[in-house]
GUBAMI-605809 format. One record per residue: residue in one letter; chain; x, y, z of N, C-alpha, C in turn. Coordinates in steps of 0.1 Angstrom, whole numbers. Each point is the difference from the previous one (the first is absolute). Example, Ala and Ser with C-alpha at 12.3 -4.5 7.8 and 13.67 -1.06 7.14 Angstrom:
<rs>
   res   chain     nxx     nyy     nzz    caxx    cayy    cazz     cxx     cyy     czz
     A       A     132     -57      78      -9      12       0       9      12       0
     S       A      -4      11      -7       9      11       0      -8      11       8
</rs>
This chain:
<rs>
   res   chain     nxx     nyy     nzz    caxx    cayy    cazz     cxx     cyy     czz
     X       A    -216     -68    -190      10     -10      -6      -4     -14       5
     X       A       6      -9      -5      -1     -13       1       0      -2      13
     X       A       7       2      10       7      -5      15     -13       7       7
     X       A      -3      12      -7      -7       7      15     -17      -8      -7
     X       A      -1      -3     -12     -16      -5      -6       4     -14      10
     X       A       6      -8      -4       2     -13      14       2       0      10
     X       A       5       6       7      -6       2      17     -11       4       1
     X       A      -5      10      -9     -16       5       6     -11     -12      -4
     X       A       6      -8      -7     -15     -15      -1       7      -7       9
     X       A      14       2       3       0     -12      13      -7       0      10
     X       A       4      19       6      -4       0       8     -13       4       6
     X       A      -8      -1      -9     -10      -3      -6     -13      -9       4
     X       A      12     -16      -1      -6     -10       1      -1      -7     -14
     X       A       6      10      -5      -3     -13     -17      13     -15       2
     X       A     -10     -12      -2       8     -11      -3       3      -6     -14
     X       A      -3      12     -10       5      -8     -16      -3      13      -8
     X       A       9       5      -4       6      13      -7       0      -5     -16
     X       A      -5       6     -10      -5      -1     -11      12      13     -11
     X       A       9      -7      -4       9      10     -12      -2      -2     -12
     X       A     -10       8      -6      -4       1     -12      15       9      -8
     X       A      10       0       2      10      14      -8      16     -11       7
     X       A       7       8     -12      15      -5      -1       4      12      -9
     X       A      15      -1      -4       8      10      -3      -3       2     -11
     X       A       3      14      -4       0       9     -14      12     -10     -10
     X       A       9      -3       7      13      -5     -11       7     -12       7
     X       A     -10     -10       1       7     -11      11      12     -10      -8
     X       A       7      -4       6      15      -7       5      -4     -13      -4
     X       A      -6      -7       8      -1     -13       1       8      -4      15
     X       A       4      10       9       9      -2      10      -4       5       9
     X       A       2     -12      10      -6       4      18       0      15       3
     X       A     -11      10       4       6      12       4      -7       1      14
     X       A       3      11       6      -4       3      10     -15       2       5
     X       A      -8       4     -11     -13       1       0      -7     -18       6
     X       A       9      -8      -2      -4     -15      -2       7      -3      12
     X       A      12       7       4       5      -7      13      -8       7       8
     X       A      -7      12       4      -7       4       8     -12      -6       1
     X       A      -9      -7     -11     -13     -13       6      11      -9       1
     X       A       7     -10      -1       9      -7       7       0       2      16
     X       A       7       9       4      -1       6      15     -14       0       9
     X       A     -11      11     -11     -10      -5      12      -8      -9      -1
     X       A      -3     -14     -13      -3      -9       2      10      -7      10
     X       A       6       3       2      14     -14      10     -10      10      16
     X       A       6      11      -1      -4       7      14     -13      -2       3
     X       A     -13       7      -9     -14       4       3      -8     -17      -5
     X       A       5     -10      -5      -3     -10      -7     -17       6      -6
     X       A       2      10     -11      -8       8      -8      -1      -8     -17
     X       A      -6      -5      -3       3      -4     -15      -5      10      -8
     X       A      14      -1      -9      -3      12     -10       1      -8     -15
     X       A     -12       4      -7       1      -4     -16       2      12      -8
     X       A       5      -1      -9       6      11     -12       1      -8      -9
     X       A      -3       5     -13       1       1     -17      10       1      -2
     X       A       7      -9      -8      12       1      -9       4       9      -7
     X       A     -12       5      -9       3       8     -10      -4      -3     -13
     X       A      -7       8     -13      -3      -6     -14      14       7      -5
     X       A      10      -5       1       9       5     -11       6     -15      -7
     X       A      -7      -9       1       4     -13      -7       2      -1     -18
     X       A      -7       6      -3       0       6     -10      17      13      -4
     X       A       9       2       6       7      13      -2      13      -9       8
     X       A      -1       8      10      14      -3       8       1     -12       9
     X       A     -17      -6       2      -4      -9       9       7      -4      16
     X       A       5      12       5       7      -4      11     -11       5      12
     X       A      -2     -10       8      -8      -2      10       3      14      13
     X       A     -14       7       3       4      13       8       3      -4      15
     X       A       6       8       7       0       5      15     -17       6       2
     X       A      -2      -5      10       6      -8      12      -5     -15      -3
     X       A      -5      -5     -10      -5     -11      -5      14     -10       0
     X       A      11       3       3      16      -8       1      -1      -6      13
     X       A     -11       8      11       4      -4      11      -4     -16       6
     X       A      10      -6       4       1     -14       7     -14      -6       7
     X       A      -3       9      11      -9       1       3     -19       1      -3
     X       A       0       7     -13      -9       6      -9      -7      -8      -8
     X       A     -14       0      -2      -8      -9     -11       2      10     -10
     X       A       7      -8      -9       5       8     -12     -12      -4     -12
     X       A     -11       9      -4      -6      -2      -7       0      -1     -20
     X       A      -1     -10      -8       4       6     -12     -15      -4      -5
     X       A      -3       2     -13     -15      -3      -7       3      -9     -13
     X       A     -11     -11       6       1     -13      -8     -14      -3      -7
     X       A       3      -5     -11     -13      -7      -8      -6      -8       8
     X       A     -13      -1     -11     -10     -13       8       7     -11       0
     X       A       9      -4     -11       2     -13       0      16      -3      12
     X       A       3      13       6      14      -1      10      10       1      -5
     X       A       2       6     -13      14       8      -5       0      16       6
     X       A      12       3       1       1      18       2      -3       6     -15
     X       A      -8      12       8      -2       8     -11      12       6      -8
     X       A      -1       2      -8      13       8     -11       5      12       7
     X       A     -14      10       7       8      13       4       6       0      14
     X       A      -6     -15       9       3      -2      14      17       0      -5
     X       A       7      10      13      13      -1       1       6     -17      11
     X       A      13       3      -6       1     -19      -3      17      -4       9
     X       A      10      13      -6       8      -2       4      14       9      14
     X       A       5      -6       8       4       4      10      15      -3       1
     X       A      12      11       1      11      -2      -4       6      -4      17
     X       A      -2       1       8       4      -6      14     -13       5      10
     X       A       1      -9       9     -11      -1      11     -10     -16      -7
     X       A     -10      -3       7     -10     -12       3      -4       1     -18
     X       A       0     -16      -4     -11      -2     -13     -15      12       3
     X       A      -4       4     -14     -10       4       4      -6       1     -18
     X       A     -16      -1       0      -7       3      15      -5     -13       6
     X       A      -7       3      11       0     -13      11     -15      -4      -5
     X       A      -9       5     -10     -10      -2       2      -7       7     -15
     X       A      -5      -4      -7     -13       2     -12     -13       4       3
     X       A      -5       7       0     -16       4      -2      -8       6     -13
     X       A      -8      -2      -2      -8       3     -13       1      18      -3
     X       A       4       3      -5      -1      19      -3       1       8     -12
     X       A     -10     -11      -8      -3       4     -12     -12       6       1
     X       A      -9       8      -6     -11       5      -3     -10      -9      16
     X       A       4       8       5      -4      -1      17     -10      10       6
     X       A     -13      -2      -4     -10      11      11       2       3      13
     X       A       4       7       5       8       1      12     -10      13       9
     X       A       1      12      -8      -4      14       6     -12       3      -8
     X       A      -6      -8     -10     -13       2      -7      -2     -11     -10
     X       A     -12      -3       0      -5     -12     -11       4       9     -12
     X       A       4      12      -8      -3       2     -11      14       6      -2
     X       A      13      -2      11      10       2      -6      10     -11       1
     X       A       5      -8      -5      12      -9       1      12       9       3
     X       A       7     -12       7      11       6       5      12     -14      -3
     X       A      13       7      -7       9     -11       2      12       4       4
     X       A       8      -6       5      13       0       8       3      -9       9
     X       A      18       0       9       0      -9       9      -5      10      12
     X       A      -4      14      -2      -5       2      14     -18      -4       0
     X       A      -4      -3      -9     -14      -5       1       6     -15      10
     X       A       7      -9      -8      10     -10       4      -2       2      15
     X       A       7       6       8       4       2       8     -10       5       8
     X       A     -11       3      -3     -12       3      11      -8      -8      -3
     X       A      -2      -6      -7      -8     -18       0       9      -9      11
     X       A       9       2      -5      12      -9      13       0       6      19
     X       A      -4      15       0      -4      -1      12     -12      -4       3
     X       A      -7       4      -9     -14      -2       6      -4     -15       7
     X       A       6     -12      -3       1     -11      -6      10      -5      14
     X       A       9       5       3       4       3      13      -8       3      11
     X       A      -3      10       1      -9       8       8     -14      -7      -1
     X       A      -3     -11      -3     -13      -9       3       8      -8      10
     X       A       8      -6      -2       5     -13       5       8       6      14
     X       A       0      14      -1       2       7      16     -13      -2       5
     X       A      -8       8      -5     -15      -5       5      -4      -7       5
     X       A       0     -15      -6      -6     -10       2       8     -10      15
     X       A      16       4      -2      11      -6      10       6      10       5
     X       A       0       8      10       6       8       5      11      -1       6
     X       A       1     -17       2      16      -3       7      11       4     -10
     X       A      -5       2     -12      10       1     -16       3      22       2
     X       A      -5       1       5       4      18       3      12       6      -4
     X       A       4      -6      10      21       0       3       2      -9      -1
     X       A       1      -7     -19       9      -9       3       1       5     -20
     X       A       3       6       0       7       4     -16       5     -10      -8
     X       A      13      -6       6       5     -12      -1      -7     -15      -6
     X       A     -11       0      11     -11     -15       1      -8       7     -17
     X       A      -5      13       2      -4       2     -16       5       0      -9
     X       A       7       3      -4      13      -2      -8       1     -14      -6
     X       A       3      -6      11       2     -20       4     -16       1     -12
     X       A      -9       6       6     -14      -9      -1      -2       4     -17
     X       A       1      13      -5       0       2     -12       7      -7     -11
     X       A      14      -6       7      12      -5     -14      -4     -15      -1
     X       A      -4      -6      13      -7     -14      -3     -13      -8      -5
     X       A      -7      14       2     -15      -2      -6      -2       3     -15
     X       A       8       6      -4       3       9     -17      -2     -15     -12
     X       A      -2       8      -7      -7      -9     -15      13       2      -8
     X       A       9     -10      -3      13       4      -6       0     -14      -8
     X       A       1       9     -12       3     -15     -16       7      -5       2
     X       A      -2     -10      -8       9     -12      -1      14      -3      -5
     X       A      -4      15     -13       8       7     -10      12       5       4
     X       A      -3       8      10       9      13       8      17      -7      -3
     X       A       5      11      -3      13      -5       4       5       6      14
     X       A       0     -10      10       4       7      14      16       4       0
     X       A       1       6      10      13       6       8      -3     -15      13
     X       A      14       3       8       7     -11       9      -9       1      10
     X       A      -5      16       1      -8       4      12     -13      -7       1
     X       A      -6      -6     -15     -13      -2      -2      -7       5     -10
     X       A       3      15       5      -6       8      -9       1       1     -14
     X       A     -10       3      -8      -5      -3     -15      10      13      -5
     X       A       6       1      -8       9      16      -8     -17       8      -3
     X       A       6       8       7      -9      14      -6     -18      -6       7
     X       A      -5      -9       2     -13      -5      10      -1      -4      15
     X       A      14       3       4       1      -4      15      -9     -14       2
     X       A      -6       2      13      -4     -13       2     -10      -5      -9
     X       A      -8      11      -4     -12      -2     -13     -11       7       3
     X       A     -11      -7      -3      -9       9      -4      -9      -2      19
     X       A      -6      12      -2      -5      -1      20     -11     -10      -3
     X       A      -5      -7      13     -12      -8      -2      -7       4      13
     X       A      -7       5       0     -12       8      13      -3     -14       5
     X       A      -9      -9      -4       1     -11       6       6      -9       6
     X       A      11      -3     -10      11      -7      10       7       7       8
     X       A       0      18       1       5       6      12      -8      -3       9
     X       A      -8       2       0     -12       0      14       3     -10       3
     X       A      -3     -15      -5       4     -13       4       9      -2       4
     X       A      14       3       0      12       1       4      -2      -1      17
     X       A      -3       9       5      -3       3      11       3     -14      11
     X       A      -9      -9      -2      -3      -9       3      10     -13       3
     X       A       5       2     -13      11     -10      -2      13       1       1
     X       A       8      11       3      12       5       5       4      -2      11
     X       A       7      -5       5      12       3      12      12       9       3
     X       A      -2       6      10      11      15      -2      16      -8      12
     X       A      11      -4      -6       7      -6      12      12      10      -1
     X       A       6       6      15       4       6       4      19      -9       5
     X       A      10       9      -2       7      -7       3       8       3      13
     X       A       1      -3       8       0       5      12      16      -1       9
     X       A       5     -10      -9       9      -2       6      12       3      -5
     X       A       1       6     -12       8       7      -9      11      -9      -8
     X       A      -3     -10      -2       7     -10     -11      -7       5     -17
     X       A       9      -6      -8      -1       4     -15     -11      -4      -3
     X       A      -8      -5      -9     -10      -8      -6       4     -12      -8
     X       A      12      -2      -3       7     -11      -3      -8     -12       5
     X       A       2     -14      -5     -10      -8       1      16     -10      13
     X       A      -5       0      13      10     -13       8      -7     -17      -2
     X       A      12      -5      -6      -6     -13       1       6      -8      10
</rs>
């Protein structure tokens, strides 16, 4: 099951867990599957990406554990950074999602002579893409969060979009991924910690 497959890559040593799957008949509502990567991203600081779902097309409600707060919620976007039609789009309570676009149309993935489409193609382009920029910065390991940070600000998001309050584009999240400007990110971010426990409210 789910709980005992995640502890054994934790404990393991895996630092970025890859959910290619969501539910047979999803909700659109936070479930448990999603509060549990919630938990051990907060506890194990493990980033976990998961696929939304192709039911955009039908009932379009975005899967567990892809609700979770914590979680690079992956959906599959065009070249030009709209969501695909079958990427699942919408979420009846818990975080806007998804947090993040990747190409997962007719995607050579497992052989040059078969294409592959979905948001779980989606969603393993998004780790992989991750998992370089572990590579390259290793201080970024344990820090799920600082990825997260690094993916929603680097993203290729139209002009067009009609956002939500959060920022986020309806049904594109931050937008479309940019491997480049992730990697670059790196460089240019400041991570500030608040230490003294006041609001974030601006004191003048």
């Amino acid at each position: 099951n789910i709980v005992e497959e995640i502890e054994w890559l934790i404990s393991s040593g895996c630092n970025i867990i890859n959910m290619s799957y969501g539910e047979v008949n999803p909700t659109g509502r936070y479930a448990s599957s999603s509060a549990l990567c919630d938990y051990y991203a907060y506890e194990y600081w493990v980033t976990f990406v998961a696929a939304v779902g192709n039911l955009g097309n039908s009932v379009n409600y975005v899967s567990n554990p892809a609700l979770g707060y914590n979680v690079v919620s992956v959906g599959s976007g065009t070249y030009i950074g709209t969501a695909e039609g079958f990427s699942s789009k919408l979420e009846v309570d818990g975080p806007p999602k998804p947090t993040i676009l990747a190409r997962g149309s007719n995607i050579a993935c497992f052989s040059l002579n078969v294409m592959n489409t979905g948001t779980s193609v989606s969603c393993a382009v998004t780790t992989g893409i991750i998992a370089l920029l572990l590579e390259k910065y290793n201080a970024m390991t344990y820090r799920p969060d600082q990825i997260i940070a690094m993916l929603v600000c680097s993203a290729y998001q139209r002009l067009d979009f009609n956002l939500l309050s959060c920022g986020f584009a309806e049904g594109a999240g931050a937008g479309l991924i940019r491997y480049d400007n992730f990697q670059n990110q790196y460089s240019k971010y400041q991570y500030i910690i608040n230490r003294n426990g006041e609001s974030g409210t601006e004191h003048k």
